[in-house]
MIKOLDO-988798 format. One record per atom (N, C-alpha, C): residue number from 1; residue in three letters; atom name; x, y, z. Coordinates in pm, 1 decimal, decimal comma. Layout:
<sites>
seq_type_atom_u_v_w
NUM_ala_CA_X_Y_Z;
...
</sites>
This chain:
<sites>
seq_type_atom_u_v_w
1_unk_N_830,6_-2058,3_-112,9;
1_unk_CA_775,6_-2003,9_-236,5;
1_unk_C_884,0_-2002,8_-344,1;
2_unk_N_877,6_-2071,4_-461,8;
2_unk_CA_952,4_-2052,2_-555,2;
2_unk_C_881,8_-1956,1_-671,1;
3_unk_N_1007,5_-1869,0_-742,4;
3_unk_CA_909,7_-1795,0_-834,2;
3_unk_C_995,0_-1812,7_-986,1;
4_unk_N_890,6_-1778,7_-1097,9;
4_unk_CA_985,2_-1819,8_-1250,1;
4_unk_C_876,7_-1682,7_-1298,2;
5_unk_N_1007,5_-1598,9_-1291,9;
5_unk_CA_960,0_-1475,4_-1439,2;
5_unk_C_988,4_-1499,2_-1565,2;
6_unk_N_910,0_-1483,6_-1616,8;
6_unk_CA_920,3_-1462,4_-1800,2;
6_unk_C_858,5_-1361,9_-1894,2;
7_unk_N_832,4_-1343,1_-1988,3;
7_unk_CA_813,0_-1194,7_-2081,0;
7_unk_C_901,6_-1093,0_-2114,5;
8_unk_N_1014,9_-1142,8_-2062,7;
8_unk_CA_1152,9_-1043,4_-2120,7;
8_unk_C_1194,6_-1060,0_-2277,5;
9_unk_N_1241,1_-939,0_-2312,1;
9_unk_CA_1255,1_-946,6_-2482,7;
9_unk_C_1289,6_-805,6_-2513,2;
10_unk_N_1319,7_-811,6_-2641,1;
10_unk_CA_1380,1_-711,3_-2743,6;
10_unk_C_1285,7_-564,3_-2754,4;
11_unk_N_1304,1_-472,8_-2705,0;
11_unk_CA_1162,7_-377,9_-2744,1;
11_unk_C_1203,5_-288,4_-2832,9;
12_unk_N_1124,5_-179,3_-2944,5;
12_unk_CA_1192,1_-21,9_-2932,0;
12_unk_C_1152,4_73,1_-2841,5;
13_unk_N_1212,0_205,2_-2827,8;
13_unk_CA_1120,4_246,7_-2729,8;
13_unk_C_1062,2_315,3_-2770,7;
14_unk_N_911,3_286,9_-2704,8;
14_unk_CA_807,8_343,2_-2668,6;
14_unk_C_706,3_239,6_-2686,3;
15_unk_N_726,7_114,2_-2660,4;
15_unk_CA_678,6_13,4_-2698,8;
15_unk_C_612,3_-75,0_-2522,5;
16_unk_N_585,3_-158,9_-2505,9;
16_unk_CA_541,9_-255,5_-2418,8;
16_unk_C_580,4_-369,1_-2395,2;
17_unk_N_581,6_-424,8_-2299,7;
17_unk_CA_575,8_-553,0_-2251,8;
17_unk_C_514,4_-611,6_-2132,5;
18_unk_N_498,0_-698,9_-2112,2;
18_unk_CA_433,4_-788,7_-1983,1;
18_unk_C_530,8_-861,4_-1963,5;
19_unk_N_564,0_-860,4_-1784,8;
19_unk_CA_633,4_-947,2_-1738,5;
19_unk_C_556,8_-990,6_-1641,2;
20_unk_N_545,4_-1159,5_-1632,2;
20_unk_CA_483,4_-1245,5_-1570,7;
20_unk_C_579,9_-1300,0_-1422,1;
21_unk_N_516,5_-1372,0_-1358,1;
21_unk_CA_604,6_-1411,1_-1258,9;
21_unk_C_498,1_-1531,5_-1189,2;
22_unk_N_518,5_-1650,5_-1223,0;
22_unk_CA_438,8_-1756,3_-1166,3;
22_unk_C_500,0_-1823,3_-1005,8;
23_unk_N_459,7_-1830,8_-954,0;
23_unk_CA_489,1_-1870,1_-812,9;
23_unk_C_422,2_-2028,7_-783,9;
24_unk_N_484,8_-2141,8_-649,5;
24_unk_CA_458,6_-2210,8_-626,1;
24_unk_C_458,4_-2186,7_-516,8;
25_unk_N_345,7_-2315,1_-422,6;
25_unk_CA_316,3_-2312,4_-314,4;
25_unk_C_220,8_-2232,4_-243,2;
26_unk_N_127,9_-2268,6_-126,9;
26_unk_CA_23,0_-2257,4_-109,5;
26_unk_C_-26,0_-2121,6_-63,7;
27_unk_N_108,4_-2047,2_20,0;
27_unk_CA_113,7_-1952,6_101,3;
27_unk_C_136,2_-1826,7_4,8;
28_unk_N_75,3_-1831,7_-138,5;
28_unk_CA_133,8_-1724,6_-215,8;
28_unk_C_19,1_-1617,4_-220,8;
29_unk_N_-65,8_-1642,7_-143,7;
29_unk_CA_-193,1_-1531,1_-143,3;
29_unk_C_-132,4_-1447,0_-13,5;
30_unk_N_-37,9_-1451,9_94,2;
30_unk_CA_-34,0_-1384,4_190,2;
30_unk_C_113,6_-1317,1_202,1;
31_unk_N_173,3_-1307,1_67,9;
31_unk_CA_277,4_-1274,9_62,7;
31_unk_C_286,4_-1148,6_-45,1;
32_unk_N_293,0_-1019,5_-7,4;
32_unk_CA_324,6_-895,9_-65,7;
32_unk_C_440,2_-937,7_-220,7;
33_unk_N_417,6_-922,5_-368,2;
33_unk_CA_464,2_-963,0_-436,9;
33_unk_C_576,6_-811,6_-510,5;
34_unk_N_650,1_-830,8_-547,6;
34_unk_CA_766,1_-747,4_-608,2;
34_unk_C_774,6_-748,2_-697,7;
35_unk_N_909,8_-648,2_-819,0;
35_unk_CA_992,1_-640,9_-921,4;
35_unk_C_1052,6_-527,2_-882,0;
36_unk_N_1195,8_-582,3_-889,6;
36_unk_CA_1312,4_-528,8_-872,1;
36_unk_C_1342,0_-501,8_-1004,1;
37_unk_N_1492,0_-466,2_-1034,6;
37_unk_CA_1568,8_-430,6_-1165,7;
37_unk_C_1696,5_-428,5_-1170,5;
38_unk_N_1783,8_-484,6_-1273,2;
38_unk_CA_1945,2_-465,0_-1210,3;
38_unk_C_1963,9_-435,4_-1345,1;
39_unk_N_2030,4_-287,2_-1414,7;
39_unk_CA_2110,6_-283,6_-1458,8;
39_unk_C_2253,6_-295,8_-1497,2;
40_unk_N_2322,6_-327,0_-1602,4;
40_unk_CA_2461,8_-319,0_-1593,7;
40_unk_C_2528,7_-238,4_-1533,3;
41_unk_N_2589,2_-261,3_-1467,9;
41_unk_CA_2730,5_-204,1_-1356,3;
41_unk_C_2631,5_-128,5_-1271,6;
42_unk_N_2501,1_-157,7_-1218,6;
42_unk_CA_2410,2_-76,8_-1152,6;
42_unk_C_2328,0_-146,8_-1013,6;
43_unk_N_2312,6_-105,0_-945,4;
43_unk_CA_2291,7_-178,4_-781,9;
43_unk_C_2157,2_-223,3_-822,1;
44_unk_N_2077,5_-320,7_-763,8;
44_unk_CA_1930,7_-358,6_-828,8;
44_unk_C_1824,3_-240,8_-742,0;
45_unk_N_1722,4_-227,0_-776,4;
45_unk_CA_1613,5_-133,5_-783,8;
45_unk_C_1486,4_-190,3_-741,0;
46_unk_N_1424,2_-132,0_-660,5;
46_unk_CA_1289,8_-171,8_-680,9;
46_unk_C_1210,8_-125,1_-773,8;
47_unk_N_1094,9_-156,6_-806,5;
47_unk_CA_1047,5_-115,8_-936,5;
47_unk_C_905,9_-56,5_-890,3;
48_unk_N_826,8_-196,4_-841,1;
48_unk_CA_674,7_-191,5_-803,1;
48_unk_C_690,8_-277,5_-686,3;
49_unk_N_532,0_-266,1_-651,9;
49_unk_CA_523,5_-424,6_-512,2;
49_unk_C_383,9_-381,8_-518,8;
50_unk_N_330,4_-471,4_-473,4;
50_unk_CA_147,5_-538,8_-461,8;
50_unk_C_192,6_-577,7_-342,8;
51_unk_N_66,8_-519,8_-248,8;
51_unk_CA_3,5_-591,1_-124,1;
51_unk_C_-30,9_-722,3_-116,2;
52_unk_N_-58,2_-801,4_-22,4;
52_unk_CA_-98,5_-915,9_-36,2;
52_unk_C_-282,2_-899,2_16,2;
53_unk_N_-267,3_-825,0_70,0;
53_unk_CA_-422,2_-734,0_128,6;
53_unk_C_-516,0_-736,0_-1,1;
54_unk_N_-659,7_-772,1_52,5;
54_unk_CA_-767,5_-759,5_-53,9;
54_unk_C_-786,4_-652,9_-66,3;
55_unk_N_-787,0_-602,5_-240,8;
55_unk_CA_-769,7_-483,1_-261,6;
55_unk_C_-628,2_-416,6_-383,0;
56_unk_N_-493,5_-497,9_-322,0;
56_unk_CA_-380,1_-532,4_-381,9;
56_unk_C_-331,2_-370,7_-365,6;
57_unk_N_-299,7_-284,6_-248,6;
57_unk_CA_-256,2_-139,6_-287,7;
57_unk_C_-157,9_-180,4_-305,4;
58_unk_N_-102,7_-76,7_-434,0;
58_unk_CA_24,0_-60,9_-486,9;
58_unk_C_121,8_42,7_-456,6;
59_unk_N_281,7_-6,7_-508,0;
59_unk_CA_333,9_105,8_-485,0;
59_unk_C_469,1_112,8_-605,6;
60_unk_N_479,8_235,9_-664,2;
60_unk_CA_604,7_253,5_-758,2;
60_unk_C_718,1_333,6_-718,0;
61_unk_N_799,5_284,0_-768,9;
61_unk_CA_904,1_399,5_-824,3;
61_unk_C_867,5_504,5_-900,6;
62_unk_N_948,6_609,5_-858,2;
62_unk_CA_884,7_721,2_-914,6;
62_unk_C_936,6_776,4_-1064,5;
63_unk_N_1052,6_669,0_-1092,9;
63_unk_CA_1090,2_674,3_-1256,9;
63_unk_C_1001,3_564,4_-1299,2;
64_unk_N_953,0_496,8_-1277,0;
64_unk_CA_787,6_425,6_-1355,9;
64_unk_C_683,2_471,4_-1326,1;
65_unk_N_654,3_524,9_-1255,6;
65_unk_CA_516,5_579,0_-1191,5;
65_unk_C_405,4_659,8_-1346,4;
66_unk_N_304,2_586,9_-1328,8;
66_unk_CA_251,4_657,0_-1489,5;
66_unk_C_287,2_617,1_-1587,5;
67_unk_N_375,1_466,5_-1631,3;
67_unk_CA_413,7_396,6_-1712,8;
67_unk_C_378,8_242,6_-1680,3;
68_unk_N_418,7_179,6_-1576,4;
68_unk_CA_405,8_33,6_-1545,2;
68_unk_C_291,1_33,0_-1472,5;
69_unk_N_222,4_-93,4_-1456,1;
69_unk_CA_118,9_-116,0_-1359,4;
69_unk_C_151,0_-268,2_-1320,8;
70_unk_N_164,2_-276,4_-1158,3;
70_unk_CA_138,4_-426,2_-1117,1;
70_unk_C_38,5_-491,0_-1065,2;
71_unk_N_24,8_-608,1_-1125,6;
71_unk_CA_-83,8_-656,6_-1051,7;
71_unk_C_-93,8_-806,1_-1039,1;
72_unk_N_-194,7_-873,7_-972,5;
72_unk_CA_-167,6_-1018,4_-941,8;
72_unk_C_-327,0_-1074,1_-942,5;
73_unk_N_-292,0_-1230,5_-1031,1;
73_unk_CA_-409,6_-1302,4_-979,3;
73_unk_C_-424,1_-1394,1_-882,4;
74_unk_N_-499,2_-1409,2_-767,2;
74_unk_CA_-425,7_-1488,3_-661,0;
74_unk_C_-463,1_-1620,8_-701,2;
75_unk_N_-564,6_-1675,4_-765,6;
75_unk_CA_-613,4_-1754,7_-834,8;
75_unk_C_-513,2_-1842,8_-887,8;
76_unk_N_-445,0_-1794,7_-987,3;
76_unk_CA_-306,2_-1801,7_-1073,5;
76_unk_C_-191,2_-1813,1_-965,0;
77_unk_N_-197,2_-1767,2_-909,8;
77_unk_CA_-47,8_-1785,9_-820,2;
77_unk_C_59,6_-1707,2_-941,5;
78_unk_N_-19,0_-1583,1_-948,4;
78_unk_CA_63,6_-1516,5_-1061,2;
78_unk_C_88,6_-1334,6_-1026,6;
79_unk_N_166,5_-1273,8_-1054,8;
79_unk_CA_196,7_-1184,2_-1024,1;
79_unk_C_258,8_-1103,8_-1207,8;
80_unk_N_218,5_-958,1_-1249,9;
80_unk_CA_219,7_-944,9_-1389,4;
80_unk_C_273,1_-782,3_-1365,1;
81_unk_N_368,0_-738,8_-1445,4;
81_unk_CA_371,0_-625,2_-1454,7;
81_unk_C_413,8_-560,9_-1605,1;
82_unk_N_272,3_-500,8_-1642,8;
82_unk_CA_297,1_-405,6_-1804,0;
82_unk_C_370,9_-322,5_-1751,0;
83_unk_N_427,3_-296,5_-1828,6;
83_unk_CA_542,1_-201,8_-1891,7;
83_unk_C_503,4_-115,2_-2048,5;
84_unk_N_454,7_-6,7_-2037,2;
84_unk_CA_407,8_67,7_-2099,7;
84_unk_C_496,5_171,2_-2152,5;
85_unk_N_548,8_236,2_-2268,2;
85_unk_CA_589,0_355,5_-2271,3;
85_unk_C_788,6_385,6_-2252,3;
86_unk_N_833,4_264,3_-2308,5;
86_unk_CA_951,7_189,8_-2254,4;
86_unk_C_1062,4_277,6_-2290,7;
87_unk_N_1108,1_275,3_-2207,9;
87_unk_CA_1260,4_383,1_-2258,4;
87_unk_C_1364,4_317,1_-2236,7;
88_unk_N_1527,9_334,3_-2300,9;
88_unk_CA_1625,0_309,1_-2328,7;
88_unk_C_1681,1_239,1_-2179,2;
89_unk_N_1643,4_379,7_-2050,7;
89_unk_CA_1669,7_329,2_-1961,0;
89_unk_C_1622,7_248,8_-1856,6;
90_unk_N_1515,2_208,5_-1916,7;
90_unk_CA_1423,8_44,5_-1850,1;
90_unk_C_1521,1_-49,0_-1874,3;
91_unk_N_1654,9_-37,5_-1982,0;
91_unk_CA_1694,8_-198,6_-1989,2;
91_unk_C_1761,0_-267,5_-1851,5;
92_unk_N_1728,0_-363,9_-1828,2;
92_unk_CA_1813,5_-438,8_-1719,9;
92_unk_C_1725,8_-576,1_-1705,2;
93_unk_N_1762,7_-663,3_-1609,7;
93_unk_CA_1756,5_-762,6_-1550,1;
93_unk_C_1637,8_-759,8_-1469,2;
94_unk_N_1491,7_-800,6_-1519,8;
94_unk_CA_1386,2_-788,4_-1402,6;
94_unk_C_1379,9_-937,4_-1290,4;
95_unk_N_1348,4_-899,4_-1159,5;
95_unk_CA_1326,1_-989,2_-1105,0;
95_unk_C_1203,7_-969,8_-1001,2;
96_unk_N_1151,2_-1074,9_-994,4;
96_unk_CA_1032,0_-1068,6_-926,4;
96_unk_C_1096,2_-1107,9_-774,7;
97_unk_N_977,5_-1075,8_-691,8;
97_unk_CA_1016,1_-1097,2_-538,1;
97_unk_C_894,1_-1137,9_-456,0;
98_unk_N_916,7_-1227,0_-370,0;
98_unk_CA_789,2_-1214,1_-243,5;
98_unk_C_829,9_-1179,7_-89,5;
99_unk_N_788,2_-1085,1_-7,6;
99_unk_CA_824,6_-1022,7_113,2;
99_unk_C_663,8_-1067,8_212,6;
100_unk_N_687,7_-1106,9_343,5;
100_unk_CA_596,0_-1098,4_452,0;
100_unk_C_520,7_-979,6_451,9;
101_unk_N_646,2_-851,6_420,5;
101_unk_CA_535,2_-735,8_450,6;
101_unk_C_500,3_-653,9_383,5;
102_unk_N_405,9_-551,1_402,0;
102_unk_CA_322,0_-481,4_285,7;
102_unk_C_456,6_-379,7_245,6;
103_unk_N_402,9_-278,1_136,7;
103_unk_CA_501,5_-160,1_141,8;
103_unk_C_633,0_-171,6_36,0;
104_unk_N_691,4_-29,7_64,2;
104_unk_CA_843,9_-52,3_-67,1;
104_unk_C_929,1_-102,2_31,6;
105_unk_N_955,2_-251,9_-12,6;
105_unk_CA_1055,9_-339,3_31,4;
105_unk_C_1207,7_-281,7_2,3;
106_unk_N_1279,6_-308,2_111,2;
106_unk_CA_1466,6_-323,5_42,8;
106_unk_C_1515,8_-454,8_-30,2;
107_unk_N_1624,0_-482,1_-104,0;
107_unk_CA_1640,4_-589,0_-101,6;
107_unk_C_1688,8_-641,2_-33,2;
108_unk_N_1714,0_-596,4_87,6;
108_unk_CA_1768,6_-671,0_208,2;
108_unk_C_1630,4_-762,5_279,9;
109_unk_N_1528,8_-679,0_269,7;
109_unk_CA_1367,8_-712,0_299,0;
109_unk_C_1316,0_-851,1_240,9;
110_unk_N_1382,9_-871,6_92,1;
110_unk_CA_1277,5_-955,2_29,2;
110_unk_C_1364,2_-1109,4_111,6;
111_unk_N_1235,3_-1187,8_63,0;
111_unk_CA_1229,4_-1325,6_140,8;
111_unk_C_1267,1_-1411,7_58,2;
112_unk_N_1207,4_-1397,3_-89,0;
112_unk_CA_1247,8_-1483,9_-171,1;
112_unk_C_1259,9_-1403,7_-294,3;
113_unk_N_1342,3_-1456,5_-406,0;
113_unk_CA_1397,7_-1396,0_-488,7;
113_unk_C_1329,8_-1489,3_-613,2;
114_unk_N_1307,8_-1437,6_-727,2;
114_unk_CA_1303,6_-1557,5_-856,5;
114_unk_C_1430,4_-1518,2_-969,9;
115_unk_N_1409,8_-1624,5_-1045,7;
115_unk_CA_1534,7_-1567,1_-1159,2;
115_unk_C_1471,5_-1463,9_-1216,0;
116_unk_N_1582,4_-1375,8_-1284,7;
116_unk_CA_1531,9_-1305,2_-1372,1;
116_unk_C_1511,7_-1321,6_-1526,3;
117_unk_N_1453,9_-1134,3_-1582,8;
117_unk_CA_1396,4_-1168,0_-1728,9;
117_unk_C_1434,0_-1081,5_-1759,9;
118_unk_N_1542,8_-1115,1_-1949,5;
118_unk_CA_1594,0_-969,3_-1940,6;
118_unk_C_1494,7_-910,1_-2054,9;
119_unk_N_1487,5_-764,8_-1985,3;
119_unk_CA_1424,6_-634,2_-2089,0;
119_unk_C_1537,0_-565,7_-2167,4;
120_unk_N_1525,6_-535,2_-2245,4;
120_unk_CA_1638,7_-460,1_-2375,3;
120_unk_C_1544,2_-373,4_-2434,7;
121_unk_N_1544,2_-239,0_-2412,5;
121_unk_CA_1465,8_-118,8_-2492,1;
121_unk_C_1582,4_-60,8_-2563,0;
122_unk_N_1586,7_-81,5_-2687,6;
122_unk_CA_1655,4_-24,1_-2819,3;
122_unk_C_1589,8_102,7_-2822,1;
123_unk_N_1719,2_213,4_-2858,3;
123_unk_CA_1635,4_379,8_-2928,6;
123_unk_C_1603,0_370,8_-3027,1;
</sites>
């Protein structure tokens, strides 16, 4: 599975964005999808993750929780996460992920990694 995120950009906060994450290859409906986060001088983060299960249960971090929503079209071979309500300390490095298994992945967990997209929330 290869993956290419994009929708990173300049915000102020309290503003929005969509970050996309297009995937290749066939096996992308059975693979639990991610977004991580790496801030400067900061260890990377999980963010969200989607099931690969019909249905798509989700799961957040609990500093986004009530701000971001993820979700995926399997159709698309696409994986999307708004970003709602953006604060200073959302900025970092998003990266999308795909893992075998359901649940909040480590990054030791994930299987495949994509490049990232950077977010910048200005005060």
């Amino acid at each position: 599975v290869q993956l290419q995120a994009s929708g990173g950009g300049l915000v102020q906060a309290g503003g929005s964005l969509r970050l996309s994450c297009a995937a290749s290859g066939r096996t992308f409906n059975f693979y639990a999808m991610d977004w991580f986060r790496q801030a400067p001088g900061k260890e990377r983060e999980f963010v969200a993750a989607i099931s690969w299960r019909s249905g798509g249960v989700t799961y957040y971090a609990d500093s986004v929780k009530g701000r971001f929503t993820i979700s995926r079209d399997n159709a698309k071979n696409t994986v999307y996460l708004q970003m709602n309500s953006l604060k200073p300390e959302d900025t970092a490095v998003y990266y999308c992920a795909a893992t075998r298994l359901d649940g909040v992945p480590t990054v030791k967990g994930i299987n495949y990694w994509g490049q990232g997209t950077e977010v910048t929330v200005s005060s």
